[in-house]
N, C-alpha and C positions, 0 to 999 in steps of 0.2 A: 746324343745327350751329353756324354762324356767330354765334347770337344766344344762344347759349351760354357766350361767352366775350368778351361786351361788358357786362356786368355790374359788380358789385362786385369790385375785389380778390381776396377771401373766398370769392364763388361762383367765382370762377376758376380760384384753387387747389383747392379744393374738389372741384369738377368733373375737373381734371388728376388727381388722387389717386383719385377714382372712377375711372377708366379707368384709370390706373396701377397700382390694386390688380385689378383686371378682369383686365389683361392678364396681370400677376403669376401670379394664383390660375389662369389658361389654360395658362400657362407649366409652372407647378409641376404641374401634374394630366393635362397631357400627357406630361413627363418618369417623373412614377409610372407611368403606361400602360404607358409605355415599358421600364419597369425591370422590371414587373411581366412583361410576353410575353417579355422577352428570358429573366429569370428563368428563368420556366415552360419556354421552349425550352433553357435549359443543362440543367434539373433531367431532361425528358423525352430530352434527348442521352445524360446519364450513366447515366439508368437502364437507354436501352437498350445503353449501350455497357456498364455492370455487368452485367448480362444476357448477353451475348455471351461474356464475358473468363471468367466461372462456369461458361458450357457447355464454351465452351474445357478452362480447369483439370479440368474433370471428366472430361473425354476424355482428356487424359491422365494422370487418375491411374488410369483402367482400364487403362490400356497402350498405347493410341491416339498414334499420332506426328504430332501435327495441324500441319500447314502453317499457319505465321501468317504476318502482316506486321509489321512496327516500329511501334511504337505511336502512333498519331498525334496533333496537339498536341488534339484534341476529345475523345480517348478517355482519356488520360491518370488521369484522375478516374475514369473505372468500371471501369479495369484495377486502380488501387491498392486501389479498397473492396472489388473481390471479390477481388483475390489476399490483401489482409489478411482478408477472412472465410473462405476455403478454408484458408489457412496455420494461422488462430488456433486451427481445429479441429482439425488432423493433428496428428502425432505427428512427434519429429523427423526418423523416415529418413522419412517421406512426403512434409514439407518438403522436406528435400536431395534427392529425387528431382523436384520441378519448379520446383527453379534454375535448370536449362538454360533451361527454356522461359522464364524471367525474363529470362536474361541473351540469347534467341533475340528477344523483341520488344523489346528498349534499356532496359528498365525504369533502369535507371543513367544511360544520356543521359537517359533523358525527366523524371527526378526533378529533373536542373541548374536544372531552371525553376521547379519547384514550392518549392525549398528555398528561395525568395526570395520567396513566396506568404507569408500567413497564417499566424498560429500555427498552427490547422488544417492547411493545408495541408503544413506543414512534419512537426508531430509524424504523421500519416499515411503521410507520402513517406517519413519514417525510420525507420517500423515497417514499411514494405513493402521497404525495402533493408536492414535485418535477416534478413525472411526468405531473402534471399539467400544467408546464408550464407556470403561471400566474400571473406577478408583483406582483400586488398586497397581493400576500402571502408573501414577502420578510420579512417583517416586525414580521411577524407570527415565521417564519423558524428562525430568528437571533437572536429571543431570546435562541436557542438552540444550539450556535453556541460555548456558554464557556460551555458549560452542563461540570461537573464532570466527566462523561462517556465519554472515549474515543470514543467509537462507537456512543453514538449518537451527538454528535459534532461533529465526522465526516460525519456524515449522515448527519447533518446538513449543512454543507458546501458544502458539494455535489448537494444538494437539491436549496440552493441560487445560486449554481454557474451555474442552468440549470434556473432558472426562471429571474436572472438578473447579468450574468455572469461577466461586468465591476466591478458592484458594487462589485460581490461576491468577487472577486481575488482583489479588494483592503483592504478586512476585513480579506481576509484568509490567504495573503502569508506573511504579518506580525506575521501572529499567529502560521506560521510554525518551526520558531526558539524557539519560547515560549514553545510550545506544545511538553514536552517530550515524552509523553506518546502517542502521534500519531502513528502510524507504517507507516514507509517511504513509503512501498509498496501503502496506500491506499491514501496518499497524492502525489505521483505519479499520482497515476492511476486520482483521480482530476483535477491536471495539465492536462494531458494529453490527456482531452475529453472536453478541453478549445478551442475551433475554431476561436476564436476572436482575439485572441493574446493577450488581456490581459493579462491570465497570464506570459508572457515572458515579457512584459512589467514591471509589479507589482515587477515580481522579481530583472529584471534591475536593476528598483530603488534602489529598497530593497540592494541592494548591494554596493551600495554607500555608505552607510550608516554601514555596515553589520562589526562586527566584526569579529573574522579568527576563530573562530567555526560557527559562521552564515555563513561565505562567502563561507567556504565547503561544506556545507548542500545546499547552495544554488545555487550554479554554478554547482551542482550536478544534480538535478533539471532541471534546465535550460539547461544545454546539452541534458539532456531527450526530452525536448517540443521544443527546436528550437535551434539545431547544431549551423548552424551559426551568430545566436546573441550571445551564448555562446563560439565562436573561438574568437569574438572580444573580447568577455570580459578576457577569460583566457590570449590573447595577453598583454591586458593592465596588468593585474596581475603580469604576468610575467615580464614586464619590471618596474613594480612599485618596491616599497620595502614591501615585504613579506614577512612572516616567512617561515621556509622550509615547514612546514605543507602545507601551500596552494599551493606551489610551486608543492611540490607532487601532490597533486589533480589534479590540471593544466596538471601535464605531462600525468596523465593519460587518461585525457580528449585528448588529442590533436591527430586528424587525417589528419591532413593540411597538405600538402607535402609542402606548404610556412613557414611554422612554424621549418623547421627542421634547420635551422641555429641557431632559440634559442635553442631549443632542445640539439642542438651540444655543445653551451657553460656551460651545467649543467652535463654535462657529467666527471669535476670535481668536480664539488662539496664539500664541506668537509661533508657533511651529505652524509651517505651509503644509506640511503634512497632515497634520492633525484638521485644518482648516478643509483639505482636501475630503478628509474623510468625514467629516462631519457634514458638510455640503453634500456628498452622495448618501450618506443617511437618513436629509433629511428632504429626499428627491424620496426614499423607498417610504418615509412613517410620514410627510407631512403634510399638511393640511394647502389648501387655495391661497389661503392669507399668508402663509408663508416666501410666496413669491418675492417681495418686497425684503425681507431677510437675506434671501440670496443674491439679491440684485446686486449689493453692497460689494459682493466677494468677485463680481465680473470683472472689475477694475484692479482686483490685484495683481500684484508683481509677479506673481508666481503662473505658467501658464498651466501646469495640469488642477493649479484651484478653479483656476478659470474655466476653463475645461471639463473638469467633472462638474460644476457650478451649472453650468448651461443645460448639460444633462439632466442632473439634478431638480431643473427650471423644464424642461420639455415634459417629466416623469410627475410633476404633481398633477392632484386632482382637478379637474378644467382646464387645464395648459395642454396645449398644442402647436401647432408649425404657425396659427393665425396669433393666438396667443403669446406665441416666442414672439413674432416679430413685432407685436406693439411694446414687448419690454425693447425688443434693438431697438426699434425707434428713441426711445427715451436716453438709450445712454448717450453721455457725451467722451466716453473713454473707446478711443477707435478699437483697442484691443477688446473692449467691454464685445463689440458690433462686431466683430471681425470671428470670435468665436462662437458667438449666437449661428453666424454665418456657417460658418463650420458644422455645429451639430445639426444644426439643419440639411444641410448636405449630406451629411451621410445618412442622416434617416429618409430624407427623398431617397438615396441609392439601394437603402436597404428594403423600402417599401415596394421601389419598381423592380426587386429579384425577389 
């Protein structure tokens, strides 16, 4: 060893950095060992403590008064993933009926730790104190309501809007224009497990107020969770001064067979958008006589007016594939005849699959 490091310079170093990387790469690949058994032993703790916490809940959602204990700091993790998988499935008096046992093992102390844990860990800990059910967490849940993380801010929201859903929906539908980084689908789904009405109220509001990127986002919304507070409001819209933006929104919302006389007057338009959308509106509310209305808009310059037009023209009351073809017959605009051709075609394709 000694005659090792009586050499060149070069081999000296040389030599140090051979062992230094030696001992390095022992170093590092004992540590993975290490991470990897401890790993393994958390993953096989929670599964058998998720296991355990599942037979529990199921005992007593039969009517079983089961003796627990307080949750301990190892079990924590497989109490919240099966109390979040037995809850996400029930129904909500089935919920409200094993809160006790929530609030019997500390589920509320034992989250203090986890809310300081992982995004993971945090949006988890605040959809299992949700299921609680219990005001009094309101205050707990709202601080996580601007969290940076999309997911747990929604989780957040979610979470208030089940323990005190007035309050929640008037902190949350204001924050729904803000929040870009929200995905529509989960602020939906929100709204939509609201029973109160608030949130169809909150939005009302909110619309009043709402500028013409809010007022699309939100009468969007609002059609989703309660049709007809959203036909009055698209009425007022429509007869208010709008941009064509909104205008568009409107018509697509609109299934009112009273609605079709506005319907009918946007069927000029100078926007081909607006044109477009008014022609499949008036394909879902319009009457037989209105055929002759749309005939008009087959000849325009624009091909998706033309194109939803045809649609439009197959989808009224008496029209069909015999029906389409004696309006192609009549037009004398080739592209009028050429997209008649078109929807026809593909409802042959779609009829014979």
């Amino acid at each position: 060893m000694d005659s090792l490091f009586k050499g060149p310079t070069v081999l000296v170093v040389a030599s140090w950095v051979a062992i230094l990387t030696l001992l390095l790469a022992t170093v590092l690949l004992l540590i993975i060992v290490f991470l990897r058994v401890r790993a393994q032993r958390r993953e096989k703790r929670d599964t058998q403590a998720r296991q355990h916490w599942n037979d529990v809940l199921q005992r007593e959602l039969a009517g079983e008064t089961v003796p627990v204990h307080r949750l301990q700091r190892g079990e924590v993790i497989g109490f919240i993933e099966a109390w979040n998988s037995v809850c996400e499935s029930l129904p909500e008096a089935s919920v409200r009926r094993l809160a006790p046992l929530g609030h019997r093992v500390g589920l509320e102390e034992a989250a203090q730790r986890m809310l300081r844990g992982s995004y993971h860990d945090r949006a988890m800990t605040i959809i299992a104190l949700g299921h609680l059910r219990d005001r009094h967490l309101y205050g707990l849940l709202a601080r996580f309501l601007n969290d940076r993380s999309p997911i747990v801010s929604l989780c957040a929201a979610r979470a208030l809007a089940q323990v005190d859903p007035p309050r929640a929906m008037s902190a949350f539908v204001p924050m729904i224009t803000e929040r870009e980084d929200w995905v529509p689908g989960s602020v939906a789904r929100i709204l939509a497990e609201n029973e109160d009405g608030s949130a169809a109220r909150e939005i009302s509001n909110a619309l009043l107020r709402a500028n013409a990127d809010s007022t699309v986002k939100l009468v969007r919304f609002l059609a989703d969770i309660d049709p007809q507070r959203a036909a009055v409001v698209v009425r007022q819209l429509l007869e208010g001064h709008v941009d064509d933006h909104i205008i568009s929104v409107c018509l697509q919302l609109i299934n009112d067979r009273q609605d079709r006389e506005r319907v009918i007057g946007f069927l000029t338009a100078s926007r081909w958008h607006v044109r477009m959308h008014a022609a499949a509106a008036l394909g879902r509310i319009g009457e037989s006589g209105d055929a002759r209305r749309l005939e008009a808009l087959l000849s325009d310059s624009v091909w998706w007016v033309r194109y939803r037009t045809a649609q439009a023209l197959f989808g009224l009351p008496g029209m069909g594939a015999d029906a389409l073809r004696e309006v192609q017959s009549r037009q004398r605009d080739g592209y009028g005849r050429d997209i008649i051709e078109q929807v026809l075609s593909e409802n042959a394709m779609r009829s014979a699959t």
